[in-house]
MIRO-872205 format. One line per 3 residues: their letters; for each residue x, y, z of C-alpha. Coordinates in pm, whole numbers. Layout:
<recs>
a> X:Y:Z | ...
</recs>
This chain:
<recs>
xxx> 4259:-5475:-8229 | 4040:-5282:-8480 | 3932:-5680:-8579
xxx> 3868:-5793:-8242 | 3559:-5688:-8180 | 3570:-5769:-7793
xxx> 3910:-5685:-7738 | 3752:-5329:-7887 | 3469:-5315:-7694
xxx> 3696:-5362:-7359 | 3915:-5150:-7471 | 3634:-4863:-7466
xxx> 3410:-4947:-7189 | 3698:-5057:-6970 | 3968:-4858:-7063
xxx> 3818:-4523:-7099 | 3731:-4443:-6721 | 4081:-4625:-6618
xxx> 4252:-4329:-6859 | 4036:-4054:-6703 | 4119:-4184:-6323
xxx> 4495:-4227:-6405 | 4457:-3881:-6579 | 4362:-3739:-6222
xxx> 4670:-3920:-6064 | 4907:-3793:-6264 | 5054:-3458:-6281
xxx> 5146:-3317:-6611 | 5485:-3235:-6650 | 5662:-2991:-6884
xxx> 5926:-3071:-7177 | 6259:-2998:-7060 | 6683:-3041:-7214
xxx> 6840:-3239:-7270 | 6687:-3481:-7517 | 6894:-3803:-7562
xxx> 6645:-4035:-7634 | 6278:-4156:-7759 | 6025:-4442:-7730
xxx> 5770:-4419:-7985 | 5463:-4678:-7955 | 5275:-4793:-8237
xxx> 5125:-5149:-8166 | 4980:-5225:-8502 | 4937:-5144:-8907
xxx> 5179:-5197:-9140 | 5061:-4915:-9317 | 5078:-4677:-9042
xxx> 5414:-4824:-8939 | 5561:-4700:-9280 | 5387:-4365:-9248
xxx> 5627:-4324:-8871 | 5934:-4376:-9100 | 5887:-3972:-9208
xxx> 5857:-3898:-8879 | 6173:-4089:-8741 | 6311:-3964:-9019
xxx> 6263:-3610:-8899 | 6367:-3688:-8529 | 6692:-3845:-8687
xxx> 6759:-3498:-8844 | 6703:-3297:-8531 | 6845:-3512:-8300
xxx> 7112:-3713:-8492 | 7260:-3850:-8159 | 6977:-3955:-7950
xxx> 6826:-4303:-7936 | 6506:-4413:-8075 | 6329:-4733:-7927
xxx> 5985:-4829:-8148 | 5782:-5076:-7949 | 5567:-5225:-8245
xxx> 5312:-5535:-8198 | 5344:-5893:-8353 | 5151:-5749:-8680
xxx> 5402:-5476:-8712 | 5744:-5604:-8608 | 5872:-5701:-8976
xxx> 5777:-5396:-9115 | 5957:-5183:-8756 | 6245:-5403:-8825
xxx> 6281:-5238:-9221 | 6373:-4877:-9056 | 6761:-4781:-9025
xxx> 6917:-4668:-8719 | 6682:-4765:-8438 | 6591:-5014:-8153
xxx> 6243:-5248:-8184 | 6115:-5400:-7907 | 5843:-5647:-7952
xxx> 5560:-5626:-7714 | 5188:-5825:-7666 | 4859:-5640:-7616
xxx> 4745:-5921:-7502 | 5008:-5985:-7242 | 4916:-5619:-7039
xxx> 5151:-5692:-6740 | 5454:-5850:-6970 | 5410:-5558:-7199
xxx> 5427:-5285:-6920 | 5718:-5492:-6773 | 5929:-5450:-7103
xxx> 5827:-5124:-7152 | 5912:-5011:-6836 | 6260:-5148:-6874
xxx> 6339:-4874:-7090 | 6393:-4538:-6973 | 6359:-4252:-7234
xxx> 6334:-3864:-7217 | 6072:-3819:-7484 | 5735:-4080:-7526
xxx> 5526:-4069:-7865 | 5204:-4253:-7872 | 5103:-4315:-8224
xxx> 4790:-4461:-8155 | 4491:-4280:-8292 | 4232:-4440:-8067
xxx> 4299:-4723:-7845 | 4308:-4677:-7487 | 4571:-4975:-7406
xxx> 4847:-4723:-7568 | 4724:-4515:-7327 | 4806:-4745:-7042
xxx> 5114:-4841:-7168 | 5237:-4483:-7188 | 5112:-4406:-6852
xxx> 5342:-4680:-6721 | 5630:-4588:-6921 | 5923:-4404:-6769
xxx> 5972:-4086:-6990 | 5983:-3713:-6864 | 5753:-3613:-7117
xxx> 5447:-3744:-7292 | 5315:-3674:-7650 | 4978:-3851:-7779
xxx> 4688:-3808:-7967 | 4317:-3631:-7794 | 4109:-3794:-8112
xxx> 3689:-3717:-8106 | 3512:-3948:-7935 | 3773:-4178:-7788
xxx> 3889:-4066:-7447 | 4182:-4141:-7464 | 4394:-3852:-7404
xxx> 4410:-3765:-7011 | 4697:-3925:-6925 | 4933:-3724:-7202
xxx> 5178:-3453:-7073 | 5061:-3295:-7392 | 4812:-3411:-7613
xxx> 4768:-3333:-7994 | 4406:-3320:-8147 | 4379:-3575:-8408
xxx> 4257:-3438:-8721 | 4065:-3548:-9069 | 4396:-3474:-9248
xxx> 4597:-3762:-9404 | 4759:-3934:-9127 | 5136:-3862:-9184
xxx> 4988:-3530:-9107 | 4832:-3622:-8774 | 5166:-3813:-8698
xxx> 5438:-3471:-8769 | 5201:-3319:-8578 | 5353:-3531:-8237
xxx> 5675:-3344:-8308 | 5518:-3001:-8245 | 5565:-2989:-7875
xxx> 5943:-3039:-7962 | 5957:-2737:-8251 | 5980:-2977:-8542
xxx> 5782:-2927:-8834 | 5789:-3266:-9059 | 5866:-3263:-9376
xxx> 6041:-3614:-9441 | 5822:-3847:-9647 | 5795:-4170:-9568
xxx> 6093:-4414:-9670 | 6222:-4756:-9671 | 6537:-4814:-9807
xxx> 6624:-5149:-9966 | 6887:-5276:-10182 | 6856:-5164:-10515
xxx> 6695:-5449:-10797 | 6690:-5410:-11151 | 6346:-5327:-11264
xxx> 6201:-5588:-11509 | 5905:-5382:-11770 | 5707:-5704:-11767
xxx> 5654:-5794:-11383 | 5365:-5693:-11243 | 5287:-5679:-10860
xxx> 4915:-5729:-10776 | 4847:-5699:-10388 | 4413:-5843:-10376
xxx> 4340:-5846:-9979 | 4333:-5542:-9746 | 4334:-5595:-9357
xxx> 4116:-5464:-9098 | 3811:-5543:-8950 | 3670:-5374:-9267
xxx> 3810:-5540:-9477 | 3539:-5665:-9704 | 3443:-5287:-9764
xxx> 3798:-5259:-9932 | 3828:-5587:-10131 | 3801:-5524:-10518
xxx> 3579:-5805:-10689 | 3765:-6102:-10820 | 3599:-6093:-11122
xxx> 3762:-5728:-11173 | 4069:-5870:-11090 | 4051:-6172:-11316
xxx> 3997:-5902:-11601 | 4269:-5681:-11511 | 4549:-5998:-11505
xxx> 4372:-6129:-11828 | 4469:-5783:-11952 | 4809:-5745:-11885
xxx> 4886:-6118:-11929 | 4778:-6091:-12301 | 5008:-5832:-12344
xxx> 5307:-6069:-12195 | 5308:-5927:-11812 | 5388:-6217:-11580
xxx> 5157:-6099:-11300 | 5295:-6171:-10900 | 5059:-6189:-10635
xxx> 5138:-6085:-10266 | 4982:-6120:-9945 | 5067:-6285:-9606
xxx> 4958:-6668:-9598 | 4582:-6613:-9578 | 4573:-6461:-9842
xxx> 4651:-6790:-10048 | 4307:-6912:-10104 | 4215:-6603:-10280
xxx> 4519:-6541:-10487 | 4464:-6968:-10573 | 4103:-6909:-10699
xxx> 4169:-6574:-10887 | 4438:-6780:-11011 | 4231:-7065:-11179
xxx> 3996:-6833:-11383 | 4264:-6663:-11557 | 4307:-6731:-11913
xxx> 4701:-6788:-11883 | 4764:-6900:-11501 | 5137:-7007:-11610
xxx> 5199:-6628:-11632 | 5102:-6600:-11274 | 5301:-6686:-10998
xxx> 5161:-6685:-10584 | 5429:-6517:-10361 | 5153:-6480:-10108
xxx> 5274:-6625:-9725 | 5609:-6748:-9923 | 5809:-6394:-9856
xxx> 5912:-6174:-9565 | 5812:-5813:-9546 | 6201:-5713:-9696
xxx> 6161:-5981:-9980 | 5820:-5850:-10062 | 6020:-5495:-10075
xxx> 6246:-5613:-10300 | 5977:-5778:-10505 | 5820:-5446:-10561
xxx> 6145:-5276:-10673 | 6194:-5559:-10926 | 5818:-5496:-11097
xxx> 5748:-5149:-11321 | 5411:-5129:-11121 | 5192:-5238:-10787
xxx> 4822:-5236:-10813 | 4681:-5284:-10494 | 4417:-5228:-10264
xxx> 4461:-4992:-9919 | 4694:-5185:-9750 | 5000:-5231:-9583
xxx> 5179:-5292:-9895 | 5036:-5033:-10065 | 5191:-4786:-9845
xxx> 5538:-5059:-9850 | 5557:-5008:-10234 | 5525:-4641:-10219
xxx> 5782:-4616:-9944 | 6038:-4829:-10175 | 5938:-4641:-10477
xxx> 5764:-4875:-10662 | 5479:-4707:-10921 | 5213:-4759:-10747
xxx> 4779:-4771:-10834 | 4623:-4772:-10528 | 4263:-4822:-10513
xxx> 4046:-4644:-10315 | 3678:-4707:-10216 | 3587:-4657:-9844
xxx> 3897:-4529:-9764 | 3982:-4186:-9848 | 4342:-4170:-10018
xxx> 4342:-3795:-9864 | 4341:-3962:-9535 | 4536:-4301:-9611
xxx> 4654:-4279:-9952 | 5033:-4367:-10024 | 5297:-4065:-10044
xxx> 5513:-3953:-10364 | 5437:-3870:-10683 | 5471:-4235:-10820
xxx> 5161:-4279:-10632 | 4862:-4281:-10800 | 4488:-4340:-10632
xxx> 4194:-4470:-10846 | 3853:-4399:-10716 | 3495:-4458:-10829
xxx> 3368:-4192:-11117 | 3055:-4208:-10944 | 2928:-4176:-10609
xxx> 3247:-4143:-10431 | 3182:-4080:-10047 | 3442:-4235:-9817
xxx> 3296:-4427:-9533 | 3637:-4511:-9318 | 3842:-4266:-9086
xxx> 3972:-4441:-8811 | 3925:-4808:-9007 | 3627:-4978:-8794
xxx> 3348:-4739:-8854 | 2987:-4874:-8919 | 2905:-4725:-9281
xxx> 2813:-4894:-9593 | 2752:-5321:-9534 | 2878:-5352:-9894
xxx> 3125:-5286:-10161 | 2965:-5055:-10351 | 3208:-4828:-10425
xxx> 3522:-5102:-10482 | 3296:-5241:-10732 | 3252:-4939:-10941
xxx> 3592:-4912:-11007 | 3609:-5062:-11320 | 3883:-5273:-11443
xxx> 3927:-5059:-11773 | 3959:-4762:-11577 | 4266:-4928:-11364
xxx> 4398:-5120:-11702 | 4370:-4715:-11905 | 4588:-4592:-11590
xxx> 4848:-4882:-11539 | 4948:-4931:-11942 | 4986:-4560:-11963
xxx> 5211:-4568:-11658 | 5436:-4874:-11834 | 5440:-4709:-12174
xxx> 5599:-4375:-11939 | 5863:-4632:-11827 | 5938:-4819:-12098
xxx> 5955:-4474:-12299 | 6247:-4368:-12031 | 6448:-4672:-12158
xxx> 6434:-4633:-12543 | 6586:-4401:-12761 | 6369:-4102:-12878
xxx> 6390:-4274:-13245 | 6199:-4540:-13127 | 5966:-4380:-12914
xxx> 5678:-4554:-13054 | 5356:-4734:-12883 | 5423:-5117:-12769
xxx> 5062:-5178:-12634 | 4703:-5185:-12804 | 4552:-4869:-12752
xxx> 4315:-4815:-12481 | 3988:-4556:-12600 | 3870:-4338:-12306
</recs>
């Protein structure tokens, strides 16, 4: 929805006083035993769809026995349908009666909105059959009256705001987010590169091909054979940032030719992803891939992958995040994607591959394999 812009716009001016009249309809009810089960609503994001694994990770752990139904959205189904032990039901924003129909054939004790602004979540949870109600009161978006408790959304990173659903039940999070995926062996010269981000800001978040085209020229001299992911629109780009590399045969375009899973097991096959804020970025840190993020607009405090083996590269200069919840009016350009400069992210990722390949050797040979890189 955030790149609709008139499904947005009805969603605020429409759905806004519908929330506040069904808010006065309703009467707020309080959390009560026994809990056997949970419907958790997130209608969109990859990304953010990866970040719920901590937290149904945590409600597995305190409630081993109950049952956990994710409704998830057309965008989000494949990555719902990674996560162990629970139910997914697809639903359509864009079907609101179908949607309420399916959702409504689910009874649950517990509800959990995820969604940090829109008002149609709202809806849906007002029509869903639970005895108790957990969603988000985020500034500015009105959103909130129809929650039997409702959780101020904070500038935090977002797992954060997400635990912070399970407070009304006494949990306090702590699992990080996790996809498990059979095991591959890990090759030390494939390379994941992940060039398009999502969103209807996504040009603030797009690193410049030219950039890119220097990175791959970079690792390809040094005998990488570079992968490029993406869903199937993402082909034209990966095609022409292709075609002005100096060695194209050591590329290969996976974009729109693998599933979510097979792009999981992609990532566990590479020593590193560099990628811009996207769903995959948050995929290969959940699968525990090494993973450069790069961050311009988007703060990796607020959306950054989790783990260690996660490492954000920002702009030296003039670093001032623009993007919170991913469709606010800031910069019209770039800027700060551009200054990221491709030695900076080339300095970072041959450091991280000399780390692995120095894991594999035998301290006799520990000895440098790559041409130096001067700070």
């Amino acid at each position: 929805m955030r790149a609709n812009k008139w499904l947005h716009f009805f969603d605020r001016y429409g759905g806004i006083p519908l929330l506040w009249a069904l808010g006065l309809l309703r009467r707020k009810k309080k959390l009560s035993a026994p809990i056997a089960s949970f419907g958790l609503l997130n209608t969109a994001a990859i990304g953010d769809t990866i970040l719920i694994t901590g937290v149904i990770a945590d409600l597995q752990e305190q409630f081993p026995e109950a049952k956990i139904t994710f409704f998830v959205g057309p965008s989000n189904v494949e990555a719902a349908q990674l996560i162990a032990g629970i139910e997914v039901v697809q639903i359509q924003v864009t079907k609101l009666w179908q949607a309420i129909r399916i959702i409504r054939h689910h009874r649950v004790d517990v509800w959990l909105d995820f969604g940090q602004w829109p008002r149609i979540n709202g809806l849906f949870s007002y029509f869903a059959k639970a005895r108790f109600k957990v969603g988000f009161q985020t500034p500015n978006q009105y959103r909130h009256y129809i929650y039997d408790q409702a959780i101020p959304h904070r500038y935090c990173h977002e797992l954060e705001n997400f635990r912070s659903l399970l407070c009304p039940l006494g949990i306090v999070g702590s699992h990080a987010p996790k996809i498990v995926l059979p095991q591959r062996e890990k090759s030390d010269v494939k390379l994941a590169l992940h060039l398009n981000p999502g969103g209807s800001q996504a040009h603030l978040k797009r690193w410049p091909e030219s950039h890119w085209v220097a990175l791959i020229d970079a690792v390809t001299k040094q005998g990488l054979q570079v992968f490029l992911t993406g869903g199937k629109g993402d082909w034209p780009l990966c095609e022409r940032v292709k075609k002005q590399c100096a060695q194209p045969e050591q590329i290969a375009i996976v974009a729109g030719q693998l599933s979510l899973r097979e792009t999981g097991e992609l990532l566990l096959s590479c020593v590193a992803l560099v990628t811009v804020d996207t769903g995959i970025m948050h995929l290969g840190a959940a699968v525990g891939c090494k993973t450069l993020a790069l961050h311009g607009p988007s703060s990796a405090k607020r959306w950054g992958g989790v783990g260690s083996h996660v490492i954000p590269i920002t702009p030296k200069k003039g670093y001032s995040p623009c993007l919170s919840l991913g469709f606010e009016k800031g910069c019209t350009q770039s800027h700060c994607m551009e200054a990221i400069e491709p030695s900076q992210v080339m300095q970072v990722l041959f450091e991280e591959i000399e780390k692995e390949k120095t894991k594999k050797r035998p301290l006799s040979a520990n000895r440098g394999w790559l041409h130096p890189i001067h700070r």
